[in-house]
C-alpha positions in Angstrom: 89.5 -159.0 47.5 92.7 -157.7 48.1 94.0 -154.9 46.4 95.9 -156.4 43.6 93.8 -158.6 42.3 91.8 -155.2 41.6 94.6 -153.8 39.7 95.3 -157.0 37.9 92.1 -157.2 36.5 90.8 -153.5 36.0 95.1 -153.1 34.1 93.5 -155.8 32.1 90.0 -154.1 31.0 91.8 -151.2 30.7 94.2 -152.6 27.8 91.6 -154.4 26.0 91.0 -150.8 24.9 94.0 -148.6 25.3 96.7 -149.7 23.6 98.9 -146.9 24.9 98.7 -148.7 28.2 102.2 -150.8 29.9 103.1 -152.3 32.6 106.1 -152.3 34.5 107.7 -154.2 37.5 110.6 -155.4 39.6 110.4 -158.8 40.0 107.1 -158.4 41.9 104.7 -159.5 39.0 102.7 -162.3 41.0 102.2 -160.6 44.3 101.3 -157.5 42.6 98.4 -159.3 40.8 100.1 -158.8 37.4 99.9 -162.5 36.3 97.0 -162.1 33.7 98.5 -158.7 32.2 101.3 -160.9 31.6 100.4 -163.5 29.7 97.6 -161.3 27.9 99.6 -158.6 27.4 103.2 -159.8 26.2 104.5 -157.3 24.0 103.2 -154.8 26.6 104.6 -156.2 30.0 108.1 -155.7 31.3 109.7 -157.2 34.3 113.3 -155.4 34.5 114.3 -157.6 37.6 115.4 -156.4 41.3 116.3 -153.4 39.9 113.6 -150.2 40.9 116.2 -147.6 39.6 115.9 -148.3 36.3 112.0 -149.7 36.0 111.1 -145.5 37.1 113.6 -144.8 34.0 111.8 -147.0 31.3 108.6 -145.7 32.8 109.5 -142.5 32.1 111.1 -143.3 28.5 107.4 -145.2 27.8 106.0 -141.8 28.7 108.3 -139.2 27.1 107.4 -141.8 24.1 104.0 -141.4 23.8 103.0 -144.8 26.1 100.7 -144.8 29.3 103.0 -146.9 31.7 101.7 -148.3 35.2 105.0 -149.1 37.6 103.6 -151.6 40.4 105.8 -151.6 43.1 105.6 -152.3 47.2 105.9 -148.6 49.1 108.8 -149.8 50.6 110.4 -150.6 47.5 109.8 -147.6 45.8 112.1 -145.8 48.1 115.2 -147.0 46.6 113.6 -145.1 42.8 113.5 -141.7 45.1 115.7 -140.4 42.2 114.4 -141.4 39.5 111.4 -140.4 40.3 112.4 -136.8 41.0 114.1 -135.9 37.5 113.1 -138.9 35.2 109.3 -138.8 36.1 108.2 -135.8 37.9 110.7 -133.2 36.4 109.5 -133.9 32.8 106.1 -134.1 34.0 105.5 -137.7 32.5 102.3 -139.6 32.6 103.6 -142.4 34.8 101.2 -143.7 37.2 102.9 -145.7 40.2 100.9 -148.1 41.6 101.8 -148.4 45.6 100.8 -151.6 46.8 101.7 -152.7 50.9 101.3 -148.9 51.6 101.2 -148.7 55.2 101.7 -151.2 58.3 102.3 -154.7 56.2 102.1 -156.3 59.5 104.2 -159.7 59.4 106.3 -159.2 56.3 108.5 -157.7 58.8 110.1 -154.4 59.9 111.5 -153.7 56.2 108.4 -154.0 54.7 107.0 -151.1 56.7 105.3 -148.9 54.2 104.9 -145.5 56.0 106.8 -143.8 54.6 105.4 -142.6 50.5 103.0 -140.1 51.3 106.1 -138.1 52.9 108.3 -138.8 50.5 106.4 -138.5 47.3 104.5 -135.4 48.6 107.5 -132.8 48.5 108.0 -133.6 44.7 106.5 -131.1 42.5 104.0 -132.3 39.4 102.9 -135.2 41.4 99.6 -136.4 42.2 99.0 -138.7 45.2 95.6 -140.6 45.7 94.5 -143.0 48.7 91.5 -145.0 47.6 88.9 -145.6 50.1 88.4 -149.2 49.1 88.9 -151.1 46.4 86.1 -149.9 44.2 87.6 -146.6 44.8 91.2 -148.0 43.5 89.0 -149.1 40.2 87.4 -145.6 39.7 90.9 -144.2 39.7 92.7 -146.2 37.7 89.8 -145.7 35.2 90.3 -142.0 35.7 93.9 -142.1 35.1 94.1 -143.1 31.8 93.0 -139.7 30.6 95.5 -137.9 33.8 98.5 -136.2 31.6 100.5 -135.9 34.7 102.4 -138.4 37.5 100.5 -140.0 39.8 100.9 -142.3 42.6 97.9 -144.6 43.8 98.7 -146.3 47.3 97.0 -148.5 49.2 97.1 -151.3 51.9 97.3 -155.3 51.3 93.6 -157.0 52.1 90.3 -154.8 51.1 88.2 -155.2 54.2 85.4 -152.9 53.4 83.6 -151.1 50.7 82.1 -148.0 51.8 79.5 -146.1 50.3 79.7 -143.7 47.8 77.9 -140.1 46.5 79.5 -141.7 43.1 80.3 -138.1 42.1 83.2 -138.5 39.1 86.4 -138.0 40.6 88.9 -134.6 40.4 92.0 -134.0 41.2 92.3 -132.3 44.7 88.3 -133.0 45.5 87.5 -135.1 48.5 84.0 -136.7 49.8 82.1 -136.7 52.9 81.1 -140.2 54.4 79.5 -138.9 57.0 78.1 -135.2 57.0 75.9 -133.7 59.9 74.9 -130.0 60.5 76.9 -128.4 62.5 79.0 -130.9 64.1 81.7 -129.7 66.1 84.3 -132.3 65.2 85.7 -133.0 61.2 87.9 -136.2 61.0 90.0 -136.2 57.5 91.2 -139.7 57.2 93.2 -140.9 54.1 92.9 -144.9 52.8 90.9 -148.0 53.7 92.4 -148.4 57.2 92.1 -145.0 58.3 88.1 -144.5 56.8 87.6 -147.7 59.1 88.9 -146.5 61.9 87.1 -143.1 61.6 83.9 -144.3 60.8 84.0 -146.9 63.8 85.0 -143.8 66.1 81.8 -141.4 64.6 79.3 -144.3 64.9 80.3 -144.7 69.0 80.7 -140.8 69.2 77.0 -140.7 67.7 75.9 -143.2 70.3 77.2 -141.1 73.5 75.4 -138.0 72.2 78.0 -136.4 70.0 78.5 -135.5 66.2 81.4 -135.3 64.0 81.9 -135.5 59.9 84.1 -138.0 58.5 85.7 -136.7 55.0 87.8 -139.2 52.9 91.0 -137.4 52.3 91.5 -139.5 48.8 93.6 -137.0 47.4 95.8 -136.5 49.7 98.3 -133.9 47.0 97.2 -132.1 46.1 95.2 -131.4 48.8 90.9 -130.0 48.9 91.6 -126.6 50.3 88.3 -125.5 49.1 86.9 -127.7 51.4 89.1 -126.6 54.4 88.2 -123.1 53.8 84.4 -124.1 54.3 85.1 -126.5 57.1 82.7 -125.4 60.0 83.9 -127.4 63.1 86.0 -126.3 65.9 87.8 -129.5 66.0 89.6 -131.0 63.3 91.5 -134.7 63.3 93.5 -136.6 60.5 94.1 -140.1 60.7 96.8 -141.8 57.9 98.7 -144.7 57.9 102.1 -143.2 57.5 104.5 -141.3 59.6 103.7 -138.0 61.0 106.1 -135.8 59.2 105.6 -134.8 55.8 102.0 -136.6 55.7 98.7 -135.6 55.5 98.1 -134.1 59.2 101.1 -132.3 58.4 100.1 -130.9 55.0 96.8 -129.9 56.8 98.2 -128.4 59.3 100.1 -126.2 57.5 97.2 -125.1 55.4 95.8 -124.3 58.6 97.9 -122.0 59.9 98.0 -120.0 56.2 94.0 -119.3 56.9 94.4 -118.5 60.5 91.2 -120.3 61.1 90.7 -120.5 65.0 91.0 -124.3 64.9 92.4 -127.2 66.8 94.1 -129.9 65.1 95.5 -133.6 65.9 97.0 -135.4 63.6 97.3 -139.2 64.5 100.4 -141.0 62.4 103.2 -143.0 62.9 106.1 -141.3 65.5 109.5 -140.5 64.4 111.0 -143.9 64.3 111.5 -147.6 62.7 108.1 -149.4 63.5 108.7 -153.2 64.1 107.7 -156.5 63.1 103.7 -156.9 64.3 100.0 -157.4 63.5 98.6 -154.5 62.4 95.9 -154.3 65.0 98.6 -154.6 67.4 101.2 -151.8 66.0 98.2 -149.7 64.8 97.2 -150.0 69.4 101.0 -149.0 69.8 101.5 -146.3 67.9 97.7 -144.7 68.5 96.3 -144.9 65.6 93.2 -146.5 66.5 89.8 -146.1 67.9 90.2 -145.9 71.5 92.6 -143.5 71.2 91.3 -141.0 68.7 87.4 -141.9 70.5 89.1 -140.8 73.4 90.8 -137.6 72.3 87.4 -136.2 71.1 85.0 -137.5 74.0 87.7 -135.6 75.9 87.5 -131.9 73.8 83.4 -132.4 72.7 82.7 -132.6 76.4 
């Protein structure tokens, strides 16, 4: 399923018994999967047109009002609500959830479509919550979870669910990650946030296990605010994050910096996007490029677990 079919349907469900709960969007309705909400929904659905500004500023009216708005919106298009989503959502601390769809690589919808860039952006405003589902079961749970969250959030997530991974199906909380993969005393931690990343990771423990070699594989879901209870108890002597965003201001960056506050004797590698405009490409093929992928991050650690 992709993505937004998920949201679609579980908005839906979700209205049948809240009647608190709107949705917003900017001429995006049918590729966000907003179709059925539409014509179930009416007097509850608003399309404001090309105009992102001002669909953050009714979000945040619905909010201030007493409403439970959802803003779906591509990551890329988000960027031009920057603003408004600094004073009219997160300086009020309003309970508007943004729903991110095309986070990450979008692959052929072209260099402008490139959606690397939220979890940098969103992350240095305060109030905020950020979440990266692991699939799109994951994307379910937290929508269901955010109908009772009093504060903004911002759920991001890729095009095309490939997987669904397993889960310990503990209930989630804010800040709390999971482990997929948890071995005593393995040397190596990757902290991967999202679908793409979890894939990637888990593909790169399974052919570290097969060569002799452990490593845990936490999914960073929350990626603000971050599990620093969980860093603190983090036992291995090599830590990597994988996202699917650009370097600075993302997760390996938070992480690092949380790092350096506990002075644990640690190295980290963060594998992100550089410091520049990524073009038009498959994902595969821009995911090889920039070095976010297996053979480069099963490299990395074959190289310091020798």
């Amino acid at each position: 399923k992709e993505y937004s079919e998920v949201l679609g349907e579980t908005l839906c469900a979700l209205a049948k018994e809240n009647k608190d709960i709107t949705v917003v969007s900017a001429a995006m309705k049918e590729a966000l999967g907003l179709t059925d909400f539409f014509q179930n929904y009416p007097e509850r659905a608003f399309d404001v047109g090309i105009c992102e500004e001002n669909a953050s500023v009714l979000c945040a009216a619905m909010g201030a009002g007493g409403l439970k708005p959802y803003y779906a919106i591509y990551s890329t298009f988000l960027q031009r609500a920057f603003d408004e989503i600094i004073h009219d959502v997160c300086a009020q601390d309003l309970p508007v959830t943004f729903c991110i769809d095309r986070a990450g690589i979008s692959g052929a919808d072209g260099e402008t479509h490139q959606g690397v860039f939220d979890l940098s952006y969103l992350s240095l405003i305060p109030n905020i919550t950020i979440v990266a589902p692991k699939d799109t079961e994951e994307l379910k749970k937290t929508l269901e979870w955010s109908v009772g969250y009093p504060h903004p959030l911002a759920i991001r997530y890729p095009r095309a669910g490939k997987v669904i991974f397993e889960s310990d199906d503990t209930p989630l909380q804010a800040g709390k990650w999971e482990y997929l993969h948890k071995i005593s005393g393995a040397k190596a931690s990757i902290i991967a946030a999202g679908e793409r990343s979890l894939i990637i990771a888990m593909k790169v423990q399974k052919n570290l296990e097969k060569q002799g070699f452990s490593c845990d594989v936490i999914n960073a879901r929350f990626v603000k605010p971050l599990d620093i209870d969980l860093l603190n108890t983090l036992k291995s002597t090599h830590i990597v994050t994988i996202e699917d965003n650009v370097y600075l201001g993302g997760l390996g960056a938070m992480i690092g910096g949380e790092i350096l506050k506990q002075n644990k004797d640690v190295t980290l590698k963060t594998f992100a996007y550089r410091d520049e405009f990524i073009p038009q490409g498959s994902i595969a093929s821009l995911q090889s490029e920039y070095g976010v992928d297996c053979k480069e991050i099963e490299n990395y650690l074959l190289q310091v677990l020798q």
